[in-house]
C-alpha positions as CSV (number, residue, x, y, z in Angstrom):
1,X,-3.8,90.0,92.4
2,X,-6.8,89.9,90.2
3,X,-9.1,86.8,89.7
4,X,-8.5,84.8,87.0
5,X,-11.0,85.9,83.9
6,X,-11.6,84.9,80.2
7,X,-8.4,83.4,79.3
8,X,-7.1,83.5,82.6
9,X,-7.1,79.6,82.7
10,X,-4.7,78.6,79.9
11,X,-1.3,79.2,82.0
12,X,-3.2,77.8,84.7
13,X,-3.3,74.2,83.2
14,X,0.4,73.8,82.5
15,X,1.2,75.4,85.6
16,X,-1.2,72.2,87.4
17,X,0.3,69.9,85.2
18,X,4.0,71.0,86.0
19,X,2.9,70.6,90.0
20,X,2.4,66.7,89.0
21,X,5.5,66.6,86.7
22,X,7.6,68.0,89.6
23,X,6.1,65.4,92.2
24,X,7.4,62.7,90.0
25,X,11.0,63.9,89.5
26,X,12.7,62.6,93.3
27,X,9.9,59.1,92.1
28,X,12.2,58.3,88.9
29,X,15.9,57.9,87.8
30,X,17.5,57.4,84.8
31,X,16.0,57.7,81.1
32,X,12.6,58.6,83.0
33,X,13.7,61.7,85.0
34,X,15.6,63.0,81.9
35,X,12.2,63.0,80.4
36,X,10.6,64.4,83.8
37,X,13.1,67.1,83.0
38,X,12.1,67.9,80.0
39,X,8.6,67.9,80.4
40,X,9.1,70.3,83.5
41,X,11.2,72.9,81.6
42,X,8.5,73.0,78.7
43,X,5.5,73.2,81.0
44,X,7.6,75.6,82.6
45,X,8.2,78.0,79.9
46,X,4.9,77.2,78.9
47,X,3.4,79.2,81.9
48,X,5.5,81.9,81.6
49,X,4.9,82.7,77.5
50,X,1.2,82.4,78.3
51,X,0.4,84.4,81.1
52,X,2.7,87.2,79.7
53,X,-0.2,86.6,76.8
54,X,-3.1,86.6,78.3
55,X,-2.0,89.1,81.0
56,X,-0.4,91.7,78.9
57,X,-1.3,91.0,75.0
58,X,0.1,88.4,72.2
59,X,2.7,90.7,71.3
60,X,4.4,91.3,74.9
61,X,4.3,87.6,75.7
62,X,5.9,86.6,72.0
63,X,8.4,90.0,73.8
64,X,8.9,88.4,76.8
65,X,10.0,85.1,75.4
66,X,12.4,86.7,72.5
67,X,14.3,88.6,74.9
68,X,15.2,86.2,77.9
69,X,16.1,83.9,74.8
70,X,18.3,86.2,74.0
71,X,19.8,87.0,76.9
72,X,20.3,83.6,77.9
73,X,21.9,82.2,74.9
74,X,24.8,85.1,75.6
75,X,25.3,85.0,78.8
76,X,25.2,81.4,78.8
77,X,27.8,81.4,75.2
78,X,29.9,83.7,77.3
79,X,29.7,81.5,80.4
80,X,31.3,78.6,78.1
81,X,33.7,80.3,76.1
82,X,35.5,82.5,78.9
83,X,34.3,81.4,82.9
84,X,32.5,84.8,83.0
85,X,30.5,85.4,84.8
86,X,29.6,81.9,86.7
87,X,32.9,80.3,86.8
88,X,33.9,77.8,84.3
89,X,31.2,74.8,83.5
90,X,30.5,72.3,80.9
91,X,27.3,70.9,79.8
92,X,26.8,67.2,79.3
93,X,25.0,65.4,75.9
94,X,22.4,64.7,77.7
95,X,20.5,68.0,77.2
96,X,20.4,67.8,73.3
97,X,21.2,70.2,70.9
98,X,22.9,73.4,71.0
99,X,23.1,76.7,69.9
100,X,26.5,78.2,70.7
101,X,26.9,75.6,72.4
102,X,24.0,76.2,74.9
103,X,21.4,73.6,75.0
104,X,18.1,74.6,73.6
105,X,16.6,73.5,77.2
106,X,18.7,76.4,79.1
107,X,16.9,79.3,78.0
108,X,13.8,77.8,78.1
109,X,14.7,76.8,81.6
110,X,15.6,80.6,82.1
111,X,12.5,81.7,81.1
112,X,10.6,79.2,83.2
113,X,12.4,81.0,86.1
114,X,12.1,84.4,85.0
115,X,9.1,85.1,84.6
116,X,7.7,84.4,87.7
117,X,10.5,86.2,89.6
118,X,9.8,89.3,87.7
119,X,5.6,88.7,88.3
120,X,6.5,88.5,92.4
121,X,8.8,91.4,92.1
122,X,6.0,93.4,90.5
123,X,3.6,92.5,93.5
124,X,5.6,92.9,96.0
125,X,7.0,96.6,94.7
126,X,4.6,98.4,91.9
127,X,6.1,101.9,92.3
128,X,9.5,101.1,92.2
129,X,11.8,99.8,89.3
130,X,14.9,99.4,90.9
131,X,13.3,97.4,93.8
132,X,11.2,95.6,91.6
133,X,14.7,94.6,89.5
134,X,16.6,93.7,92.9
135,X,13.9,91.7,94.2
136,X,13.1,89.6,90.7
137,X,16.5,89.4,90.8
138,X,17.5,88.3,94.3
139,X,14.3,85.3,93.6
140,X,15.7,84.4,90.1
141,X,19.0,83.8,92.1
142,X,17.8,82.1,94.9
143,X,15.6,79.7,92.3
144,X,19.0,78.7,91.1
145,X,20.5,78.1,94.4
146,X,17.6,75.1,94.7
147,X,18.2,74.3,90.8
148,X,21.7,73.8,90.3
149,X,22.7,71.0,92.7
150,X,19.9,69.1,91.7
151,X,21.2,69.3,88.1
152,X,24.4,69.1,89.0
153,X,23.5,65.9,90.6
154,X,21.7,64.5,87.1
155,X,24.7,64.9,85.7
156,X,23.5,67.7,83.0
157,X,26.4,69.8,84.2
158,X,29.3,70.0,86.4
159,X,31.8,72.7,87.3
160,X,35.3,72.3,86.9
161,X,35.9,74.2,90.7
162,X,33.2,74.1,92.3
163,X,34.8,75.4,95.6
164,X,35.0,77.3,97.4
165,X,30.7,77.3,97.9
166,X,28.0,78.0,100.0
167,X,28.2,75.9,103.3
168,X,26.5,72.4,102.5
169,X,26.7,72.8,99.0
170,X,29.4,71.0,97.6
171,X,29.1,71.2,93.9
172,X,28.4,74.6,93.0
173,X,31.1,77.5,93.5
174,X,30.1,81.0,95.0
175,X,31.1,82.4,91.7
176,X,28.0,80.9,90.1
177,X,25.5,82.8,92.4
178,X,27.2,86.0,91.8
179,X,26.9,85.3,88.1
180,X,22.6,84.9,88.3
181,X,22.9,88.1,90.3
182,X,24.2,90.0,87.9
183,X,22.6,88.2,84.9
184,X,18.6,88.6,86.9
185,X,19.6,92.5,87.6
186,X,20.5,92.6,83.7
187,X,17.8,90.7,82.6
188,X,15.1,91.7,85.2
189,X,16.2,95.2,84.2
190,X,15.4,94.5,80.9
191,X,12.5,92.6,81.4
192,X,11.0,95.8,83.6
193,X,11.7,98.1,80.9
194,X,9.9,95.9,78.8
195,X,6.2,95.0,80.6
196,X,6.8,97.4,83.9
197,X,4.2,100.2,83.0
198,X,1.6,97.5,81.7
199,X,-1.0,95.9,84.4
200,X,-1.8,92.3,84.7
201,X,-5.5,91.6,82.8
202,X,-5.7,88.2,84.8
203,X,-4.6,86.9,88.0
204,X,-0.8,85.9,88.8
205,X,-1.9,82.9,90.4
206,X,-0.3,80.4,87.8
207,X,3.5,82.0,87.8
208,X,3.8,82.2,91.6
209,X,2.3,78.9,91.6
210,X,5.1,77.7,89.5
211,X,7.9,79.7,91.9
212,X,6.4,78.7,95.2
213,X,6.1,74.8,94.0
214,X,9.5,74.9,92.4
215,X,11.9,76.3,95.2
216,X,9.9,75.6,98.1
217,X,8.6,72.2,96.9
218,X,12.5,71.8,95.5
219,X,13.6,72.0,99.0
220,X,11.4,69.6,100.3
221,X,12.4,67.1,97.9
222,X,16.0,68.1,98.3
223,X,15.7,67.4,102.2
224,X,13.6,63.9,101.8
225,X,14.3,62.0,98.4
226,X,17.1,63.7,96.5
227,X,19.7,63.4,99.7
228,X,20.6,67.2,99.1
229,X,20.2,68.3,102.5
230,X,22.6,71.8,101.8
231,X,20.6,73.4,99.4
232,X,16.9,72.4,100.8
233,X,18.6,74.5,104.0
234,X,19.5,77.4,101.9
235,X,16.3,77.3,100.0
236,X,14.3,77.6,103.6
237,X,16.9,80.6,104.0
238,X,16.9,82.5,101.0
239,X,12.9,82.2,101.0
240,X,11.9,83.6,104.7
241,X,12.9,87.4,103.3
242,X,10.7,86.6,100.7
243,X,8.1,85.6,102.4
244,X,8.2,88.4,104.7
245,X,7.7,90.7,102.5
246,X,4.8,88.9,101.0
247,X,2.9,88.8,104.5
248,X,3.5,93.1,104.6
249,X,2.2,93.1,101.2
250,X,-0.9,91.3,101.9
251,X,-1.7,93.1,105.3
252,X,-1.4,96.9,102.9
């Protein structure tokens, strides 16, 4: 990972500025962490249309955030209308307006995940597509694993089964974390064919920032504010193959 250089700042400040949003989500309730939300989903996005910018070109960020757009408003719209491929869900009032009935926050929230996963995925393997779609694909799952029971818990969205699910997770139904796998391999897949034979002009640091705080910070306000003991256990989980392969990396 190179050093950040030129514009290499700009992600960096909404990716500081989502660390103190996120620190204040478990610190508020009600109209005020509906607006902490907010605010982290936009800075969130944020980071990831701007360091696909600055990293790769104008062009290839504007790219990156038309086509997980995309592919989240239809798997999303598909999601609603038929139970495919997440099981069947319904989204609350609360998130605002829709398109196809998908709230405008969803996809932004999608690319706020994706990006990142796919930036790790590229680190960890830069010769190899289909390990570099796995792996974005495997973290863009897992992110959801820490996501979804705290929104679930906000009220934005609930399931109508949620069982059977992963053991201490309550709310969620296994069929929603085989539907992110198959959505990240599609969209990861896309998303390499995309940017995969460009190189980063800046360092990575603010997207990984943004995935480290998210799902390992997540989990650490699951476990001592949010009361969501399941999924910060999972999240711990999920993350040690992760991490694994980020301490080979860094001793190549």
């Amino acid at each position: 990972m190179r050093r950040p250089a030129g514009r290499g700042w700009v992600p960096v400040v909404p990716a500081l500025l989502l660390v103190g949003t996120a620190i204040a989500y478990p610190l508020t309730d009600g109209a005020a962490r509906d607006a902490v939300s907010w605010a982290i989903v936009l800075l969130g996005a944020t980071v990831s249309v701007a360091h696909a910018a600055v990293s790769r070109g104008l062009r290839t960020g504007l790219a990156v955030l038309g086509l997980v757009a995309v592919v989240a408003v239809l798997f999303e719209a598909l999601g609603l209308a038929t139970g495919f491929p997440y099981g069947g869900y319904t989204y609350s009032d609360e998130l605002g307006p829709t398109l196809l009935g998908v709230p405008f926050l969803v996809p932004l929230a999608w690319l706020m995940m994706a990006w990142p996963s796919w930036v790790l995925a590229a680190w960890l393997a830069p010769r190899s597509r289909p390990v570099r779609v796995l792996v974005a694909a495997y973290v863009f799952a897992g992110w959801d694993v820490v996501l979804d029971p705290q929104m679930v818990q906000a009220g934005y969205w609930r399931w109508a089964h949620p069982s059977p699910g992963l053991p201490g997770i309550d709310t969620v139904p296994l069929t929603n974390l085989a539907g992110w796998l198959l959505a990240g391999v599609v969209l990861m897949t896309l998303l390499d064919l995309l940017v995969g034979r460009t190189r980063s002009r800046t360092s990575d640091a603010a997207p990984l920032l943004v995935l480290g705080w998210m799902t390992l910070g997540g989990a650490l306000a699951h476990a001592g504010w949010l009361g969501l003991p399941g999924s910060a256990a999972w999240a711990a989980v999920l993350a040690l193959p992760v991490l694994a392969a980020v301490v080979v990396r860094l001793r190549r």
